[in-house]
ZAFIPA-370859 format. One record per atom (N, C-alpha, C): residue number from 1; residue in one letter; chain; x, y, z. Coordinates in Angstrom, 1 decimal. Atoms other than C-alpha are relative to their C-alpha. Layout:
# residues N
GUTI|mimar|tike|doba|x|y|z
GUTI|NUM|A|A|X|Y|Z
...
***
This chain:
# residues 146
GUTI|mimar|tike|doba|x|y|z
GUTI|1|X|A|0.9|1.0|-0.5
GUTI|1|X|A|-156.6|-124.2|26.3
GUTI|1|X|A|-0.1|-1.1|-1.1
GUTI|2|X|A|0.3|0.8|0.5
GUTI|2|X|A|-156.9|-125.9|23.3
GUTI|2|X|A|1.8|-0.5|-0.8
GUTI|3|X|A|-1.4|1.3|0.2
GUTI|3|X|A|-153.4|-127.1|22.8
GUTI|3|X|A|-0.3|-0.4|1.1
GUTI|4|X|A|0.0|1.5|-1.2
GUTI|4|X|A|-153.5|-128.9|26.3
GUTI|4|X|A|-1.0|-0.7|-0.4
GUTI|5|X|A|0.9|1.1|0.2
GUTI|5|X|A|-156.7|-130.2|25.2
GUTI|5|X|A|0.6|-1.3|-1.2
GUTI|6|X|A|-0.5|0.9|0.4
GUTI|6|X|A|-154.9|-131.5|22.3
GUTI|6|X|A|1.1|-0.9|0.4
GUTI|7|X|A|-1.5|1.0|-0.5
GUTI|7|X|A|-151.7|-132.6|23.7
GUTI|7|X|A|-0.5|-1.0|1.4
GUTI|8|X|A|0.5|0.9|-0.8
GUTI|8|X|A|-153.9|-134.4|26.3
GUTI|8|X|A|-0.3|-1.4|-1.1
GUTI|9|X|A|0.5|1.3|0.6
GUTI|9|X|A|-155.3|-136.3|23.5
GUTI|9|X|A|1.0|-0.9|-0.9
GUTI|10|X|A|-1.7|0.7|0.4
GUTI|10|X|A|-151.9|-137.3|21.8
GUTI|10|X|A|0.3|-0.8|1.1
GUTI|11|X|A|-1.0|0.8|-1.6
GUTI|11|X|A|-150.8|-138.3|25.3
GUTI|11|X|A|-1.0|-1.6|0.2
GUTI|12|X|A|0.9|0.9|-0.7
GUTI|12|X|A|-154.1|-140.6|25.8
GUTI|12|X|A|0.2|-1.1|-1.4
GUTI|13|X|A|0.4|0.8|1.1
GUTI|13|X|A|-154.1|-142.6|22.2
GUTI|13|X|A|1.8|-0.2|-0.1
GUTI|14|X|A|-1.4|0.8|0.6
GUTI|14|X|A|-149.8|-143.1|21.9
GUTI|14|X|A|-0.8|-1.2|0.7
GUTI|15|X|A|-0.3|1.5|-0.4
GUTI|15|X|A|-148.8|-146.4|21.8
GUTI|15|X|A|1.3|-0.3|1.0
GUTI|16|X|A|-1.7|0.7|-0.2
GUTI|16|X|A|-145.6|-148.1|23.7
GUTI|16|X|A|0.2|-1.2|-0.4
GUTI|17|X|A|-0.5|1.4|0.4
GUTI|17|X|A|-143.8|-150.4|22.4
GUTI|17|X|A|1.2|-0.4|0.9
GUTI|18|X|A|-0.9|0.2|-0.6
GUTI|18|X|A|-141.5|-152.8|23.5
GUTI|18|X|A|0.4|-0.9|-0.3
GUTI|19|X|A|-0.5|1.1|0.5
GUTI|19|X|A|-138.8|-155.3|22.1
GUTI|19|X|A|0.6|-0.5|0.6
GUTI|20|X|A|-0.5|1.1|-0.5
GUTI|20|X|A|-137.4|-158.3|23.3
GUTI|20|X|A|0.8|-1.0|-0.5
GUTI|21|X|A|0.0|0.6|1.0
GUTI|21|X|A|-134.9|-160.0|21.8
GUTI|21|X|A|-0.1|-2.1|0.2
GUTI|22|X|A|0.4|1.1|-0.2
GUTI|22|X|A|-135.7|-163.6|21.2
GUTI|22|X|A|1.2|-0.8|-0.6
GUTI|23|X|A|-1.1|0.5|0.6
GUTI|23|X|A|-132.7|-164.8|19.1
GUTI|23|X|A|1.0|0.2|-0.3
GUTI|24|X|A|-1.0|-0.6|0.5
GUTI|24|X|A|-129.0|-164.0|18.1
GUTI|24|X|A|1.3|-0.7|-0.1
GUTI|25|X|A|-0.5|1.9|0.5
GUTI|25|X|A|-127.6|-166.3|16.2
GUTI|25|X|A|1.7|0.6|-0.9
GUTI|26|X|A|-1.0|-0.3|1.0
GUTI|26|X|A|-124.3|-165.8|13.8
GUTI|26|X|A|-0.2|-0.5|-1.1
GUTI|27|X|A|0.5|0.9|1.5
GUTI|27|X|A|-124.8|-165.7|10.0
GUTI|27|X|A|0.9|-0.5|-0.8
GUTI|28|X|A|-0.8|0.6|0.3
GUTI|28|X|A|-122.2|-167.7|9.3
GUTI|28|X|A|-0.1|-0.3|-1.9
GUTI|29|X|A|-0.2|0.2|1.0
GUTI|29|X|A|-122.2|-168.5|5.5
GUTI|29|X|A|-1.4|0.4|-0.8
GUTI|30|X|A|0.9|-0.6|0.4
GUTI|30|X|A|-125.1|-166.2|4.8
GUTI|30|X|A|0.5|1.6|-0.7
GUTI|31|X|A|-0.3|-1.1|0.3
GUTI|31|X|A|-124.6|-163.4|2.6
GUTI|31|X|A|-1.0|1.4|-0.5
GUTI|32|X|A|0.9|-1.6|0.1
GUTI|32|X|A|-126.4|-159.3|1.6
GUTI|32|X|A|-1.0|-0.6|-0.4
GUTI|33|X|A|0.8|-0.3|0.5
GUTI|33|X|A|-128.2|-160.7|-0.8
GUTI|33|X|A|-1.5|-1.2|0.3
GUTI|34|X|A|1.2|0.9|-0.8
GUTI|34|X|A|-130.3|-163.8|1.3
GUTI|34|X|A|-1.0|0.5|0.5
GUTI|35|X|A|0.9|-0.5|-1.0
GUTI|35|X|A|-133.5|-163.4|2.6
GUTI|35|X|A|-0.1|-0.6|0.8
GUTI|36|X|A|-0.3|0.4|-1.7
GUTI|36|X|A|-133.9|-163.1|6.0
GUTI|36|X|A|-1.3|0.0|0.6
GUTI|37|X|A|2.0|-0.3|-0.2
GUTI|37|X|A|-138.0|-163.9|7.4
GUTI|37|X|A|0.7|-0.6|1.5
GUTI|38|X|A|0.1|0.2|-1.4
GUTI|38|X|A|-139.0|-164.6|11.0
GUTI|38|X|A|-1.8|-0.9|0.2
GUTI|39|X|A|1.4|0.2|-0.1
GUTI|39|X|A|-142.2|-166.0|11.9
GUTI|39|X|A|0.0|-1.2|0.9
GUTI|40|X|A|0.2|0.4|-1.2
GUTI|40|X|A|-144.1|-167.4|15.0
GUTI|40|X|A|-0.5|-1.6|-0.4
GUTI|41|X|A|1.0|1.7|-0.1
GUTI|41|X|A|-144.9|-171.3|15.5
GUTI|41|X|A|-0.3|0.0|1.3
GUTI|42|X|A|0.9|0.2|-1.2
GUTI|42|X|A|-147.6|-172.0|17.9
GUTI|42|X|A|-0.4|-1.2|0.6
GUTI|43|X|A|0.3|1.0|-1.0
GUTI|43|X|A|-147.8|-174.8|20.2
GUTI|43|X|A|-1.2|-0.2|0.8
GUTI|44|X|A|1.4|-0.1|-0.5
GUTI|44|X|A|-151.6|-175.4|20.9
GUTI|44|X|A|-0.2|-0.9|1.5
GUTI|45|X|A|0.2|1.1|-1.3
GUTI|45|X|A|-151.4|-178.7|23.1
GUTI|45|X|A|1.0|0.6|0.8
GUTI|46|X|A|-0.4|-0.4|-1.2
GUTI|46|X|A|-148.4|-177.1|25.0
GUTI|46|X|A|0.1|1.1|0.5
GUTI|47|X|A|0.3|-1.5|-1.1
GUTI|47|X|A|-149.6|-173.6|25.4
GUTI|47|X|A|1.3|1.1|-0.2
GUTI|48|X|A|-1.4|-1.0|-0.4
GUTI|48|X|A|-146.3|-172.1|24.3
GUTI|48|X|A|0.2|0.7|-1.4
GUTI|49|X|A|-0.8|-0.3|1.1
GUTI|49|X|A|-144.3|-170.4|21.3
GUTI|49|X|A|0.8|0.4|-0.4
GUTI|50|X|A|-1.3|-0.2|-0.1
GUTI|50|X|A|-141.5|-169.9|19.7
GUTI|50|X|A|0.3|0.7|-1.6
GUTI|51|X|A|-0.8|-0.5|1.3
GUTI|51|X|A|-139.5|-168.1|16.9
GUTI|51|X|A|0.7|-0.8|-0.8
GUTI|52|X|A|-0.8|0.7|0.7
GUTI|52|X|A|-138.7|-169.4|13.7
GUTI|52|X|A|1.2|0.4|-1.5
GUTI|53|X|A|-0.7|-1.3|0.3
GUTI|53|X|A|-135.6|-167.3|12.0
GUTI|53|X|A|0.5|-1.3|-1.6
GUTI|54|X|A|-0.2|0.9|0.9
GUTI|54|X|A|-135.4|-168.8|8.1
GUTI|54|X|A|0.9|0.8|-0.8
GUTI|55|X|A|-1.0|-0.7|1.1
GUTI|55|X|A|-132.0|-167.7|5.7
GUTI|55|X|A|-0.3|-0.7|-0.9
GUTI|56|X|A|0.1|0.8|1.4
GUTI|56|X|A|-133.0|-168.9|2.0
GUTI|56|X|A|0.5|0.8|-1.1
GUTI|57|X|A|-0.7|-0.4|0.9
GUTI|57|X|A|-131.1|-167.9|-1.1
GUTI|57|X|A|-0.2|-0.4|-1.4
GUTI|58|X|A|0.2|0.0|1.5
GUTI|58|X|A|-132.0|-167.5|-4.7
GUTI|58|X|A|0.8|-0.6|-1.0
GUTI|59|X|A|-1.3|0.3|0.7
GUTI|59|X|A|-130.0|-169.5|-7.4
GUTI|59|X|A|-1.2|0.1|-1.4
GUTI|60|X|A|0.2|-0.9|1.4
GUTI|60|X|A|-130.5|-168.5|-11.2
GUTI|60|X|A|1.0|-1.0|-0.8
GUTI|61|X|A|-1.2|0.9|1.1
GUTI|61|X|A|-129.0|-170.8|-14.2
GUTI|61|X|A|-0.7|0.4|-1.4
GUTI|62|X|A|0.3|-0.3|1.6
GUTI|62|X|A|-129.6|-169.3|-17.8
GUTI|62|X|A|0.6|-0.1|-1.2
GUTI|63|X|A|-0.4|0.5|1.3
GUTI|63|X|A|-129.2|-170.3|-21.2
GUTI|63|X|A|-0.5|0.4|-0.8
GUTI|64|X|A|0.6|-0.1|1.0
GUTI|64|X|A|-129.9|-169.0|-24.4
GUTI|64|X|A|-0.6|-1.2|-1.1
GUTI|65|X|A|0.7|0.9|0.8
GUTI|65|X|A|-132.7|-170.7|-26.2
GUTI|65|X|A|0.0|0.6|-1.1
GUTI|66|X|A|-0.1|-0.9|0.9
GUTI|66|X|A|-132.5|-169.8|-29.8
GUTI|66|X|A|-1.7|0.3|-0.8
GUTI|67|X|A|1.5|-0.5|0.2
GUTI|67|X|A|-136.5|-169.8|-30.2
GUTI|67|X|A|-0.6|0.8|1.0
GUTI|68|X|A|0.9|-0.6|-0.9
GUTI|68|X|A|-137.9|-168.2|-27.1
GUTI|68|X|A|1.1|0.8|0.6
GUTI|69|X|A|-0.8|-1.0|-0.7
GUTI|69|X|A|-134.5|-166.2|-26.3
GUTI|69|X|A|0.8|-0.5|1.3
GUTI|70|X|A|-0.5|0.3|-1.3
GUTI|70|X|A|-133.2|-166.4|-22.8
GUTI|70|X|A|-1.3|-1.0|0.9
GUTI|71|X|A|0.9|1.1|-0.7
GUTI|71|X|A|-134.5|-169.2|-20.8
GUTI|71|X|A|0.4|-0.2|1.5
GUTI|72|X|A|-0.5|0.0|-1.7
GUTI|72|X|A|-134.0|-169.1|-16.8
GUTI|72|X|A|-0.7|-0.8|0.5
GUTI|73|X|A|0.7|1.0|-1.0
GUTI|73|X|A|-134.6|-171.9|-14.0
GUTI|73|X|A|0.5|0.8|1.3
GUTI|74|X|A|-0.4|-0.1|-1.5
GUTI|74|X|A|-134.7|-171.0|-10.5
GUTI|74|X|A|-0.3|-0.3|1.1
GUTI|75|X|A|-0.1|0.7|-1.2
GUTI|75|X|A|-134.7|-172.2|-7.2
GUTI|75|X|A|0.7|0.3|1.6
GUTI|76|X|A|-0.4|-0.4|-1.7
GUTI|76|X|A|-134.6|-171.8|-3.4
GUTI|76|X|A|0.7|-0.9|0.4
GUTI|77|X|A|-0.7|1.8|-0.8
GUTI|77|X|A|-132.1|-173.8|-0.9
GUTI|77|X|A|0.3|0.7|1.3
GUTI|78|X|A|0.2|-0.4|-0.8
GUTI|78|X|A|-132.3|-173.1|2.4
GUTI|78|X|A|1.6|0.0|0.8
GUTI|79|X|A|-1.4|0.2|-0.3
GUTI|79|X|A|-129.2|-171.7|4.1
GUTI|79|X|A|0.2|-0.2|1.9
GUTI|80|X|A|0.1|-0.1|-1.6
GUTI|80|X|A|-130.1|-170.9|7.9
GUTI|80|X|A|-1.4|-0.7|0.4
GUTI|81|X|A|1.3|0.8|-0.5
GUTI|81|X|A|-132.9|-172.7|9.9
GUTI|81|X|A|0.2|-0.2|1.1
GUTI|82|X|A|-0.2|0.5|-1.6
GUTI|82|X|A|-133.3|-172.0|13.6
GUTI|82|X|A|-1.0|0.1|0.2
GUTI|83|X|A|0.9|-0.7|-0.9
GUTI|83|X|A|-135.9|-171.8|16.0
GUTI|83|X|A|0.7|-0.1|1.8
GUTI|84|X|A|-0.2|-0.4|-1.1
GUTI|84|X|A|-136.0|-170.4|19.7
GUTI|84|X|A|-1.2|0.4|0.8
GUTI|85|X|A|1.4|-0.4|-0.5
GUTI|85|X|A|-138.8|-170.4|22.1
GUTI|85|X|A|-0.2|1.7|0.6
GUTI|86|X|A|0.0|-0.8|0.1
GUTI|86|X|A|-140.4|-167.3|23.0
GUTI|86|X|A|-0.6|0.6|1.5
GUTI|87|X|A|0.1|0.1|-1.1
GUTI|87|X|A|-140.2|-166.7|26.7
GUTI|87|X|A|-1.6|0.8|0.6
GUTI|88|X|A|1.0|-0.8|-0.7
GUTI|88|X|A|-144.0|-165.4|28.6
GUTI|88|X|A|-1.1|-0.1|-1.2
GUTI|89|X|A|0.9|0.0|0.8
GUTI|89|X|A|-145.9|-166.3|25.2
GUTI|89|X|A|-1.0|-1.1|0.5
GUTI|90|X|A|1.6|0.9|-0.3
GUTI|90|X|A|-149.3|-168.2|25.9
GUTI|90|X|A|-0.8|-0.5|-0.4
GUTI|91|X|A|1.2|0.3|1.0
GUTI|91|X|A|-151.8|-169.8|24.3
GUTI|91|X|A|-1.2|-0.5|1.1
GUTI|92|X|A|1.2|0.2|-0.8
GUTI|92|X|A|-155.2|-170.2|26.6
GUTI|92|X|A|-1.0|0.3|-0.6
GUTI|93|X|A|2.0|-0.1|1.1
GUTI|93|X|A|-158.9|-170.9|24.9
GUTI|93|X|A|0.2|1.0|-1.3
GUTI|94|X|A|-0.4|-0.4|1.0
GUTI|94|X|A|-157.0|-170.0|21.5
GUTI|94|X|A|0.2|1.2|0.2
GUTI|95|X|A|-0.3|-0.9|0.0
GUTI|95|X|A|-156.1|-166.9|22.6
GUTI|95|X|A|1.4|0.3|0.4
GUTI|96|X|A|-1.5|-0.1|0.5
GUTI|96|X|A|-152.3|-166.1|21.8
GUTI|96|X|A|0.4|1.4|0.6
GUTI|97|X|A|0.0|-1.9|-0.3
GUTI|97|X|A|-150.8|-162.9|24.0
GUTI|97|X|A|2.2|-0.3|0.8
GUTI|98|X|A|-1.5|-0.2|-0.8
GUTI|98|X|A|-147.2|-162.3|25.6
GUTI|98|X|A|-0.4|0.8|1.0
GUTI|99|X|A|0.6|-1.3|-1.0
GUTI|99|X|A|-147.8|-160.5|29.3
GUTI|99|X|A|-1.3|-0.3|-0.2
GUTI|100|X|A|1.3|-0.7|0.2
GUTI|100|X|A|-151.0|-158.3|29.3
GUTI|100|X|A|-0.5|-0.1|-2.0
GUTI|101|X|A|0.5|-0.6|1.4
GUTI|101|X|A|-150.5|-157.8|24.9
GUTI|101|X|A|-0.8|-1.1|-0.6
GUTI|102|X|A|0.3|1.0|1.0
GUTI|102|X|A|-152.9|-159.8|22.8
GUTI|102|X|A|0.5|-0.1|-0.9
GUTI|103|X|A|-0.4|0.4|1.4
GUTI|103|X|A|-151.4|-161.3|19.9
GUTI|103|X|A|-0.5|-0.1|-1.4
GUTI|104|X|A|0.9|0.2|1.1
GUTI|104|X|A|-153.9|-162.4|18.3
GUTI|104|X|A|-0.4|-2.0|0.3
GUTI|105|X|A|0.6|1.0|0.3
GUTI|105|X|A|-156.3|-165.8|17.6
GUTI|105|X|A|0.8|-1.5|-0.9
GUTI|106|X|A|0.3|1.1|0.8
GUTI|106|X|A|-156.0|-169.4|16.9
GUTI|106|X|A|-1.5|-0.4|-0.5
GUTI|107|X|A|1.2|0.5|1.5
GUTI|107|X|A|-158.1|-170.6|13.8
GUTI|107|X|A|0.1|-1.2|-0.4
GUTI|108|X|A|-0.6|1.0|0.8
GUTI|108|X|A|-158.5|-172.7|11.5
GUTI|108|X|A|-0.2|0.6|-1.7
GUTI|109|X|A|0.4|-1.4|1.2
GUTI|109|X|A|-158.3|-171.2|7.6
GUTI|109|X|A|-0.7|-0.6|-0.9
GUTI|110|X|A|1.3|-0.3|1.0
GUTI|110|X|A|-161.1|-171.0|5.3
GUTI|110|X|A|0.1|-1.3|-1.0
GUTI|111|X|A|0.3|0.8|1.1
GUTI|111|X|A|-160.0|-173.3|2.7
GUTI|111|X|A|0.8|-1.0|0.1
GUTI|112|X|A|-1.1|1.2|-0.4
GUTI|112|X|A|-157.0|-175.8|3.7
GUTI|112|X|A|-1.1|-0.6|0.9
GUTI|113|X|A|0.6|0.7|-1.4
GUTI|113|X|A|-158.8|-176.0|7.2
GUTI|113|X|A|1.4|-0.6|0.7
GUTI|114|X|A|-0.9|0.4|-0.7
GUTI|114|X|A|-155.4|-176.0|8.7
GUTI|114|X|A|-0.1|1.2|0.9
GUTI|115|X|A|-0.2|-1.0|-1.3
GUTI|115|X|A|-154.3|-174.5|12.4
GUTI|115|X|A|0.8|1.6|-0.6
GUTI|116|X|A|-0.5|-0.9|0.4
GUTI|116|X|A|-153.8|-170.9|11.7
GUTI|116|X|A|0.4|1.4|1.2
GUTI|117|X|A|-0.4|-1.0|-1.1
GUTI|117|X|A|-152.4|-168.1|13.8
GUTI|117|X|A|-0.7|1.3|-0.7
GUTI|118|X|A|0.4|-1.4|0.6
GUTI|118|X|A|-154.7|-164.7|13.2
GUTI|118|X|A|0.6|1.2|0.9
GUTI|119|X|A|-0.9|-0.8|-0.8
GUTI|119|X|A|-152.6|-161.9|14.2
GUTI|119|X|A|-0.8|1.4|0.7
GUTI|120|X|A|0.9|-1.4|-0.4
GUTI|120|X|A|-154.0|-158.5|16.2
GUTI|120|X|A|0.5|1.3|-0.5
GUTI|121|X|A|-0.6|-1.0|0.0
GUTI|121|X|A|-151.3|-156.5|15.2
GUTI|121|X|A|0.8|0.3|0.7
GUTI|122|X|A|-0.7|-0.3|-1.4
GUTI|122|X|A|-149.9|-156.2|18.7
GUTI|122|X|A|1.0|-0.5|0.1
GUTI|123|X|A|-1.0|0.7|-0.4
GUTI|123|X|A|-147.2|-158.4|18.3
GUTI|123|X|A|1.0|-0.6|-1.3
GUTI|124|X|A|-0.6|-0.1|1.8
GUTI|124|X|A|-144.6|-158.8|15.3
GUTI|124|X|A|1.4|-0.7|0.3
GUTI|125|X|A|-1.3|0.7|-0.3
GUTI|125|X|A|-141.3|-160.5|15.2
GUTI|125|X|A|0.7|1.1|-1.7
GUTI|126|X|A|-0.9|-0.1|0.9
GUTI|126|X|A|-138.4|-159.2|13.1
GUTI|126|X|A|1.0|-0.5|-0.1
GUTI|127|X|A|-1.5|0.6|0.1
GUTI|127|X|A|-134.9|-160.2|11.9
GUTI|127|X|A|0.7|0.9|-0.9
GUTI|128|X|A|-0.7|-1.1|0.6
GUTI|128|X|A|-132.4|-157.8|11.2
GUTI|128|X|A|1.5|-0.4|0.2
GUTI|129|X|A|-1.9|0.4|-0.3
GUTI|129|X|A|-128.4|-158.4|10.3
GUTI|129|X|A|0.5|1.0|0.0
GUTI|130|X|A|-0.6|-1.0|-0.6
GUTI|130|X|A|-126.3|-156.7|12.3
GUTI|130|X|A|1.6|-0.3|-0.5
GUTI|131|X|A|-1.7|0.2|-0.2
GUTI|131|X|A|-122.5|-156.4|12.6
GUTI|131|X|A|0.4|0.7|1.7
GUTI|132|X|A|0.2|-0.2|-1.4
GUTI|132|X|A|-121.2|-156.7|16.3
GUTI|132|X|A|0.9|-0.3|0.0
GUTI|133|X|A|-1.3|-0.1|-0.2
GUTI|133|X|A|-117.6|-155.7|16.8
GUTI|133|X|A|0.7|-1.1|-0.9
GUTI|134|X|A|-0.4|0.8|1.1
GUTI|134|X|A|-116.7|-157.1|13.3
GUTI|134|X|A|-0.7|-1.4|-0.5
GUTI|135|X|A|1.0|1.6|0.3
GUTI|135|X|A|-119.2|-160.2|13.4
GUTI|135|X|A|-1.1|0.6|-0.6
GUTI|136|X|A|1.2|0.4|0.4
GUTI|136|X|A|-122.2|-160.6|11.4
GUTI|136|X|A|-0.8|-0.7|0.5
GUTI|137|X|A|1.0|1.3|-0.7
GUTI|137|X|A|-125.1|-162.0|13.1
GUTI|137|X|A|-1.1|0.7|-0.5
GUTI|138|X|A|1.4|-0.6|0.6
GUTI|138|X|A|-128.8|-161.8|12.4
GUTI|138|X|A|-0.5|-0.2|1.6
GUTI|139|X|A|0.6|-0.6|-1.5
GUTI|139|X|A|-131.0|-160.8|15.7
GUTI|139|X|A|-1.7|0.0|-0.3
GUTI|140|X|A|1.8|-0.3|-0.1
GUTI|140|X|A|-134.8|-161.5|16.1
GUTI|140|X|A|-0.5|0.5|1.2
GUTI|141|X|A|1.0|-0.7|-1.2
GUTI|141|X|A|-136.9|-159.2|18.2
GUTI|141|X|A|-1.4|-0.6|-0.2
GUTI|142|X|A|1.6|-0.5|0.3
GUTI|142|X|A|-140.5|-159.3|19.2
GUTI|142|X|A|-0.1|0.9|0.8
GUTI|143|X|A|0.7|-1.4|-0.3
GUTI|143|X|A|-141.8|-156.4|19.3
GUTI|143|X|A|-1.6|0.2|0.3
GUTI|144|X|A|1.3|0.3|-0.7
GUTI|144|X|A|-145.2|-156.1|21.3
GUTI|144|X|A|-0.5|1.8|-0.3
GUTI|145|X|A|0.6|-1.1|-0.3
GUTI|145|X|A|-147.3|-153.0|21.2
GUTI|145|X|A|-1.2|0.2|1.7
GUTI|146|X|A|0.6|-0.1|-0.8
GUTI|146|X|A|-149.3|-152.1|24.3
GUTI|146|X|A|-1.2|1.4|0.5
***
């Protein structure tokens, strides 16, 4: 009895999840060691949103200084830059959801006082590079919990 009582209550508290993918682009002159980010832009006046998939790459130039040793400059440059809207996403009386999942809140933040997206948790974007029958591409999901 008291395993079905437990395996009832496992059964009642999972989650499902469920991914979608939103983008799937080719990484054309992007290599291992680029970082690869994802992240949502929110469209307040038109209610909508979309995925923004960023490749940037680390550059390093060092010289020995003969007082302070080794002396390094470095710098970001941006190699990939897409976006892609994010089909069934919503925004209504700041409330941000895909479907039934909430997303999470429009704000505004504490100390800029700029439009800010507060997330629930329920809803996450990734980007992961693949290889697809000898191609390299990078692939963003969102992934919703429910």
């Amino acid at each position: 009895m008291k395993c079905f009582v437990f395996a009832l209550l496992m059964l009642s508290v999972s989650v499902f999840a469920a991914e979608v993918v939103v983008m799937d682009v080719p990484a054309k002159g992007t290599s291992r060691s680029d970082d690869v980010s994802a992240r949502f832009l929110i469209d307040q006046v038109a209610g909508t949103g979309a995925a923004e998939l960023s490749v940037t790459r680390e550059h390093e130039i060092c010289h020995h200084d003969p007082e302070s040793g080794r002396d390094c400059t470095t710098w970001s440059s941006s190699v990939l830059n897409e976006k892609a809207p994010i089909e069934g996403l919503t925004v209504v009386d700041k409330k941000v959801s895909v479907g039934n999942v909430d997303c999470g809140t429009m704000g505004v933040s504490r100390i800029l006082k700029v439009p800010t997206f507060f997330m629930s948790g329920n809803c996450t974007l990734s980007a992961d590079r693949v290889t697809v029958a000898g191609e390299k591409r990078i692939i963003v999901k969102l992934i919703t919990k429910e």
